[in-house]
Every structure is written in C-alpha cells, then in structure tokens.
C-alpha positions, 0 to 999 in steps of 0.5 A, a space after each residue: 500500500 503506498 502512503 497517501 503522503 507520498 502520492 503526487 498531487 495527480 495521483 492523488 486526484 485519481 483516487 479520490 475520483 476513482 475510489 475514496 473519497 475521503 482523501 480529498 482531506 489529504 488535498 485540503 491538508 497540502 493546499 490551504 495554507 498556500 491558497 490562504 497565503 495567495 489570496 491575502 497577498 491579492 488583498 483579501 483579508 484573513 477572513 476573506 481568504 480562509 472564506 474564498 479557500 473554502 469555497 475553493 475546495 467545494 469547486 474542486 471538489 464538485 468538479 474534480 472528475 473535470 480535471 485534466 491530469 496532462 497538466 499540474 493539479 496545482 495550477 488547476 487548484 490556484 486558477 480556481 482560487 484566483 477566480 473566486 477571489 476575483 469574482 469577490 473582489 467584482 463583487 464587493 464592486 472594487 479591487 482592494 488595495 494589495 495588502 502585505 499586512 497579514 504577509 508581514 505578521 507571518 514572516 517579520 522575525 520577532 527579535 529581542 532587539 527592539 531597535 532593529 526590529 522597528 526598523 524591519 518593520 518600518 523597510 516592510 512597511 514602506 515595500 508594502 506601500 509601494 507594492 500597493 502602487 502596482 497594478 494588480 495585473 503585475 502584482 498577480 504576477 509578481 506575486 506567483 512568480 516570486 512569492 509563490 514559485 510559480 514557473 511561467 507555464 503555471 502562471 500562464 495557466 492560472 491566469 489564463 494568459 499566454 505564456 509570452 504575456 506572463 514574461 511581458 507583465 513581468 518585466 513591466 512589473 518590475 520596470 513599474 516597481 523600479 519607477 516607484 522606488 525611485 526617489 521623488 526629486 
C-alpha cells in the first residue's frame, strides 16, 4: 500500500475520483495554507481568504472528475482560487488595495532587539506601500512568480494568459516597481 503522503498531487486526484473519497482531506491538508497565503497577498483579508479557500475546495471538489491530469493539479487548484477571489473582489464592486499586512505578521522575525526590529518593520512597511502602487495585473504576477514559485507555464495557466504575456507583465512589473522606488526629486 503506498502512503497517501507520498502520492503526487495527480495521483492523488485519481483516487479520490476513482475510489475514496475521503482523501480529498489529504488535498485540503497540502493546499490551504498556500491558497490562504495567495489570496491575502491579492488583498483579501484573513477572513476573506480562509472564506474564498473554502469555497475553493467545494469547486474542486464538485468538479474534480473535470480535471485534466496532462497538466499540474496545482495550477488547476490556484486558477480556481484566483477566480473566486476575483469574482469577490467584482463583487464587493472594487479591487482592494494589495495588502502585505497579514504577509508581514507571518514572516517579520520577532527579535529581542527592539531597535532593529522597528526598523524591519518600518523597510516592510514602506515595500508594502509601494507594492500597493502596482497594478494588480503585475502584482498577480509578481506575486506567483516570486512569492509563490510559480514557473511561467503555471502562471500562464492560472491566469489564463499566454505564456509570452506572463514574461511581458513581468518585466513591466518590475520596470513599474523600479519607477516607484525611485526617489521623488
């Protein structure tokens, strides 16, 4: 019997389609942390995110036999993440603002040194007012591609754009964000 743990994500799917059901949990167990941690980096809030998570994993799951498994169960997964978080955001009748805040509370280091870590929050700060300027084109960009070590393949999957789109936003994304960092004279 092979450990479930050890199963690719493919594999997985397989059999939870196949024959039991119940390890759908085991889908759960490795992809709520990482869509929760997306979707606040888009700008939801804490609570948005764990909401939008969940209905995720319903879509998912009511459309698992749907899944073609020629390509990455992940980029199957963050596509319908992104897709409920926008439709949210469309919702709510506006995008919010890219929020690093709950980002930050999870990787800013807690220090006895209270001098440096004032200053580490304060260089946060200012990033994350500056990652706030981009559109959120770029900024769903950037984020797959740095913060959650998506290749451009996967991206172009999620978002549903060209491969050569992804490499272009990219590279306007970074181009914008050197524009905003530049000092004001």
């Amino acid at each position: 019997m092979v450990q479930v743990s050890a199963l690719s994500d493919e594999a997985l799917v397989e059999k939870i389609i196949s024959d039991d059901q119940e390890l759908f949990g085991e889908v759960v167990k490795r992809y709520q942390d990482k869509l929760e941690r997306y979707i606040r980096r888009l700008g939801s809030s804490t609570e948005q995110s764990q909401d939008i998570v969940q209905d995720t994993f319903i879509k998912t799951f009511q459309n698992l036999k749907s899944f073609n498994s020629k390509y990455k169960f992940s980029s199957w997964i963050y596509r319908i993440a992104h897709n409920e978080a926008i439709n949210l955001f469309k919702k709510e009748s506006k995008y919010q603002k890219f929020s690093f805040s709950d980002w930050l509370s999870e990787v800013l280091p807690s220090s006895s040194n209270v001098e440096e870590e004032v200053t580490e929050k304060l260089d946060l700060e200012q990033l994350k007012k500056k990652l706030s300027k981009l559109d959120l084109k770029y900024k769903e960009v950037l984020i797959l591609y740095y913060l959650e070590d998506k290749k451009y393949k996967e991206i172009s999957r999620i978002l549903k754009i060209p491969t050569s789109t992804v490499g272009i936003r990219l590279k306007r994304a970074k181009k914008q964000f050197k524009e905003i960092c530049q000092p004001q004279s």
